[in-house]
C-alpha positions, 0 to 999 in steps of 0.5 A, spaced: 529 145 763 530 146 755 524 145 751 527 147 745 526 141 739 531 139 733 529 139 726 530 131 726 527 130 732 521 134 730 520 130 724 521 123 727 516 124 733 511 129 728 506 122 727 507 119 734 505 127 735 499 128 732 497 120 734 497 123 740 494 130 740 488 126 736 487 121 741 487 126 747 482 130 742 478 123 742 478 123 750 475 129 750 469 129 745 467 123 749 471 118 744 474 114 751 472 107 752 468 110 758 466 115 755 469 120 760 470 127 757 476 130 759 477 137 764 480 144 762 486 142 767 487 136 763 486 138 755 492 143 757 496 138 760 503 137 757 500 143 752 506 148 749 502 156 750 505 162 746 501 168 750 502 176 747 501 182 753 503 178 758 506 183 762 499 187 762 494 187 766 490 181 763 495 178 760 499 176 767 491 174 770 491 169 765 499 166 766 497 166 774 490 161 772 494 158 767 499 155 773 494 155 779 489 151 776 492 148 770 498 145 774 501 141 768 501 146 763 508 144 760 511 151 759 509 158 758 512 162 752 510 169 753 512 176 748 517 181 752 520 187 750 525 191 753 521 198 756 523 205 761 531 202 762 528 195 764 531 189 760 527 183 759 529 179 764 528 184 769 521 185 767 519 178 767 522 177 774 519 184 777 511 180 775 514 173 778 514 177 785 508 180 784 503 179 789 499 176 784 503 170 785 502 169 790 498 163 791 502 159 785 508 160 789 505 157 795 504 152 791 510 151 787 515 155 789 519 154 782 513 156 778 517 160 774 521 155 770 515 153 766 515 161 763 520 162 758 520 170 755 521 170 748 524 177 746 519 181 742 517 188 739 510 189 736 511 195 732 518 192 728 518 187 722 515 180 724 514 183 730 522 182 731 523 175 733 530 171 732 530 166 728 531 161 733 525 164 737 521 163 731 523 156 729 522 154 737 516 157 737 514 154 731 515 147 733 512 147 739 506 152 740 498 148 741 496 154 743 497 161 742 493 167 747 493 174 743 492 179 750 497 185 746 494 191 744 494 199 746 489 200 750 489 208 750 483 211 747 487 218 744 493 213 740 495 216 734 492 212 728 498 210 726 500 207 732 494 204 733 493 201 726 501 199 728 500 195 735 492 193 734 491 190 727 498 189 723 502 186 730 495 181 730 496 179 721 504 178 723 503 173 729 497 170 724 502 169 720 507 166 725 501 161 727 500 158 720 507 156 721 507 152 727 506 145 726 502 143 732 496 149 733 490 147 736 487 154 737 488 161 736 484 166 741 483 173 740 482 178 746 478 184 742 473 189 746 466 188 746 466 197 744 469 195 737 463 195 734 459 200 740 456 204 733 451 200 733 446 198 739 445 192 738 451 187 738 451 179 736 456 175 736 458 176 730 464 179 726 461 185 722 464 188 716 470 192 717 469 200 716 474 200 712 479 194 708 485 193 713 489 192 708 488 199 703 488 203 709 495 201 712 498 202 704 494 209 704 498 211 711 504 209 709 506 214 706 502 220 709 505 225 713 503 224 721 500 231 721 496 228 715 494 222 719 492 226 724 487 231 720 484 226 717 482 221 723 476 223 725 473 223 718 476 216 717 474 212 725 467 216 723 461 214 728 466 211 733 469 215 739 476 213 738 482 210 735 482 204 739 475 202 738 476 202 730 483 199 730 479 192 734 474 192 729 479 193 723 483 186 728 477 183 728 476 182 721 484 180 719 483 175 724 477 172 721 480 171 715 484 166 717 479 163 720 480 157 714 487 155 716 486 156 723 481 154 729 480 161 732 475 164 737 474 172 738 473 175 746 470 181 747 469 183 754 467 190 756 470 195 761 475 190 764 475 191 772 478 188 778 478 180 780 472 178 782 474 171 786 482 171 783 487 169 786 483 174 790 477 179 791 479 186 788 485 185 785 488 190 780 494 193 778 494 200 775 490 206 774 486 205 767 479 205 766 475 206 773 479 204 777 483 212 775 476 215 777 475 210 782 481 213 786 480 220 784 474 220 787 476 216 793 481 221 794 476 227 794 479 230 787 474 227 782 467 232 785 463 231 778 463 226 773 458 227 766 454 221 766 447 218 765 446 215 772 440 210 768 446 207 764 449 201 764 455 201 767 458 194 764 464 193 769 467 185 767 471 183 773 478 180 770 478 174 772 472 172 768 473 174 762 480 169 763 476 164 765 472 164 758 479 165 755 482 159 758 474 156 756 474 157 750 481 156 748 479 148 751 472 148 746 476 152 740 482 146 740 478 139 742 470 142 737 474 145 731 468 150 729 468 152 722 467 158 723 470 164 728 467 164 735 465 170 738 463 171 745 460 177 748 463 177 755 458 182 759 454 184 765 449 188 762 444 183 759 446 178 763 446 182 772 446 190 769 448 195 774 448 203 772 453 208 774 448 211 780 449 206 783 458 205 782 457 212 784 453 211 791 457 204 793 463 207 791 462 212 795 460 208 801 467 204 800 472 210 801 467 213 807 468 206 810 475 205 807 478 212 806 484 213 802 490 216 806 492 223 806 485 225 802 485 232 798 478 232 801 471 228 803 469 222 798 463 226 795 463 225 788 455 226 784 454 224 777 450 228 772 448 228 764 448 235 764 453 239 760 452 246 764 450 243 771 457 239 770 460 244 769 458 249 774 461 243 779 467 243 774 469 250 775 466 250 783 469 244 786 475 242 781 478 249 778 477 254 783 479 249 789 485 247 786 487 255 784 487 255 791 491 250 793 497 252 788 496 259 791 497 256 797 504 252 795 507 257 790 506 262 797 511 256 801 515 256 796 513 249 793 511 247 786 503 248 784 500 241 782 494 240 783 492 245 776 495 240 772 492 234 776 486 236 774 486 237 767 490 231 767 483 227 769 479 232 766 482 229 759 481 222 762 474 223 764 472 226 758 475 220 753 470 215 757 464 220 757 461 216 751 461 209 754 458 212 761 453 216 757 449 210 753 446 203 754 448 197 749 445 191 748 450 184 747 447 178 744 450 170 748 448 165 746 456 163 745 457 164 752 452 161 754 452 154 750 459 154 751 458 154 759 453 148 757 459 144 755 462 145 762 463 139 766 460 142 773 467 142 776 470 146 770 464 150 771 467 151 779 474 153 777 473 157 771 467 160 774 464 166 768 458 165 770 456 172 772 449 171 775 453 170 781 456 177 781 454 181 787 455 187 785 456 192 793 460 186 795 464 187 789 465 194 789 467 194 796 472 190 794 475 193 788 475 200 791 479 195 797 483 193 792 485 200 790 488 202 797 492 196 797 494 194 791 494 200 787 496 205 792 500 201 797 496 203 802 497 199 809 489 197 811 491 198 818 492 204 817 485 206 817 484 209 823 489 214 821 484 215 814 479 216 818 481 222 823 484 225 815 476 226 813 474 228 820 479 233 820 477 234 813 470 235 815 471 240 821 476 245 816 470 245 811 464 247 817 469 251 819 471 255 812 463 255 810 461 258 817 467 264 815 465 264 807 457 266 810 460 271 815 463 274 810 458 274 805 453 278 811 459 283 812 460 285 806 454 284 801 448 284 806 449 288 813 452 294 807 446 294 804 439 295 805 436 292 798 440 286 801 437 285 807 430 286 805 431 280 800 434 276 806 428 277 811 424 275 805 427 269 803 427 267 811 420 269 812 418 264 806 422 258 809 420 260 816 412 260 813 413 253 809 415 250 816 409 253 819 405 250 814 408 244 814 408 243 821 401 245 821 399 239 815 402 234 819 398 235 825 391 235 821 393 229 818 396 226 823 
């Protein structure tokens, strides 16, 4: 299927083109004779979607909701480049068999003719787009979702002032060339501008002019960069936090040529309802910890267990996408629209709580070949959490190397632990305070939802059961993540039984040991022993004895 346009037949159809997107606009603002207002489903009907990132973890959401509830959406161009040996093609056939599909296969086994892959590169000139690309993109597009972005924390500056800010102007430019655009939706974070306590959905200042500040680096060294970043991103944590910021502003720039809308979600987690419960693919933010933890590796984690943990399932931030992109084309606002997608304001839930369910979840669905019991403790004190660094993670995996330098196997578990001590450190900022989100956008644009569009493109997260969705989202770990078999629970479950006996067992000898060598040798040694056990032997009476008298 050909979606491609000549010249003269785009100029020979632009009026009927336009008559009839303004007649649909009509329609959905309640300009029908019956003054029926048109569904979601129906406004991207016979629509044209540019998608970025759609290879990503959000990005492939995004197309699978677009083809599972929008079923007449005409076609779907999404930027891919070559990546690890793989060409674009292949790429775009490994996501299509993704279990993530599945229920769009089931119901239209040639789904895959609506998705055309446009090959693409975000860190080369005019994002390295073919001329015939850019002409057929140009003629066609309604809609275009920017989902691309580097999402790692410690990026270069460089790199991410590449990937986040000037790929973004790029494809703004591209969008200003097509002749048919009714919306532009920009995916930023709701951390770009976490230096302030308070955030409204507004676009603030930038830290610095985007334009002065990718000149000045041109022509710096990377070691330069490197040196002065800290200085430059200032009160933000990281890179990736200042370059959404600096993203935010370039696209609110544009804001009079373009209808355009801004979402932010917060820490971006498994799917709530879909395509179903707990799906995730790829060890990025919680989920890494989640699975290290359920793994028995992850002991300690430093953070305040009475803090937010502002976990957004990634189904609904793409069904406020998918919303919001609906309201940016049929309401045309004057200005950008920013929506805060968060839970925190909205159904908190802390990290002490993550931490107990989680645990809970892998007691009950253990991961297989466990390095040891799930028994993982948050704390927000630096010494106590280093304490159980050095007790429950360095010196069990001395051990362990110990043990496979010995059977002539090559150690690992040293490098495995500072690989997630690294990775914990980076998220420790956002697990140790609270921030509050302003949604009046999102919930004025939930109020502009026909009830059916409310059932299918549900962000309503009053409703999110938070155990329920734990539960699910470390089942989604084990099954989609890790590949593991659930019927292989059983076999799981006989792993941390054998688990637990090995540690009773260790502890029994370590304390036998400890008598042996320190206490039995030494007569001061025994002394404070029997001392110590007098005690607890007297606060027993004594408790005992209280509870008699107050029974």
């Amino acid at each position: 299927m050909s979606t491609e346009l000549s010249e003269d037949q785009d100029l020979e159809g632009l009026g009927e083109q336009a008559t009839d997107v303004q007649t649909r606009q009509a329609d959905v603002c309640g300009g029908t004779a019956g003054g029926k207002m048109a569904s979601i489903p129906e406004f991207y009907a016979g629509k044209n979607v540019l998608i970025t990132g759609a290879t990503g973890f959000m990005g492939k959401v995004l197309l699978e909701k677009l083809l599972r509830s929008c079923p007449e959406v005409k076609t779907l161009y999404i930027l891919v480049r070559p990546k690890a040996g793989q060409s674009m093609q292949q790429r775009v056939s490994d996501m299509m068999t993704c279990k993530l599909f599945d229920r769009v296969r089931e119901d239209d086994p040639d789904f895959h003719q609506k998705i055309i892959p446009i090959s693409s590169e975000l860190t080369q000139p005019g994002l390295a787009i073919s001329p015939e690309d850019v002409e057929r993109l140009t003629a066609c597009i309604n809609i275009v979702f920017h989902c691309a972005a580097t999402i790692r924390f410690d990026e270069p500056l460089k790199h991410a002032l590449q990937l986040n800010v000037i790929a973004t102007q790029q494809l703004l430019g591209l969008a200003q060339q097509m002749h048919h655009l009714e919306a532009f939706i920009h995916i930023s974070t709701a951390y770009a501008n976490c230096n302030r306590k308070h955030i409204d959905e507004v676009i603030y200042p930038p830290p610095v002019e985007p334009k002065k500040l990718i000149e000045s680096l041109e022509w710096m060294d990377d070691g330069i960069v490197r040196d002065i970043t800290p200085r430059l991103i200032g009160d933000r944590p990281n890179t990736y936090t200042y370059t959404k910021a600096l993203a935010e502003y370039v696209v609110q720039q544009e804001q009079d040529k373009l209808n355009i809308a801004i979402i932010r979600p917060s820490i971006v987690g498994a799917s709530w309802q879909e395509p179903f419960p707990g799906w995730i693919d790829n060890f990025n933010g919680p989920s890494g910890v989640f699975i290290a933890a359920g793994k028995g590796i992850l002991r300690t984690m430093k953070a305040n267990n009475d803090a937010v943990a502002d976990l957004i399932p990634v189904d609904v931030v793409i069904n406020l996408t998918l919303a919001a992109g609906w309201y940016t084309a049929v309401h045309r606002p004057k200005t950008a629209l920013v929506y805060n997608c968060t839970t925190g304001g909205i159904n908190p839930f802390h990290w002490g709580e993550i931490e107990h369910h989680v645990m809970s979840s892998f007691k009950r669905n253990p991961l297989e070949q466990a390095f040891r019991r799930p028994n993982a403790n948050i704390t927000s004190n630096y010494l106590i959490n280093q304490y159980w660094i050095l007790v429950s993670h360095k010196f069990p995996a001395l051990i362990y190397d110990l043990f496979l330098r010995l059977s002539g196997q090559k150690p690992q578990m040293m490098r495995i632990f500072n690989r997630l001590h690294k990775a914990i450190s980076l998220l420790e900022y956002f697990s140790s305070q609270d921030w509050e989100w302003s949604s009046e956008n999102l919930n004025m644009l939930m109020s502009q939802l026909t009830p059916e569009d409310r059932k299918t493109f549900n962000f309503d997260v009053r409703q999110l059961n938070w155990p329920e969705y734990i539960e699910n989202y470390c089942i989604g770990t084990k099954k989609y993540v890790l590949n593991e078999d659930m019927s292989d629970i059983p076999a799981a479950r006989q792993h941390l039984r054998k688990l637990r006996n090995i540690r009773y067992t260790f502890n029994t000898v370590l304390v036998v040991f400890i008598w042996r060598v320190f206490i039995a040798r030494s007569q001061m040694a025994r002394n404070i022993w029997y001392f110590v056990v007098s005690l607890c032997f007297k606060f027993l009476s004594y408790f005992r004895a209280s509870s008699t008298l107050t029974n």
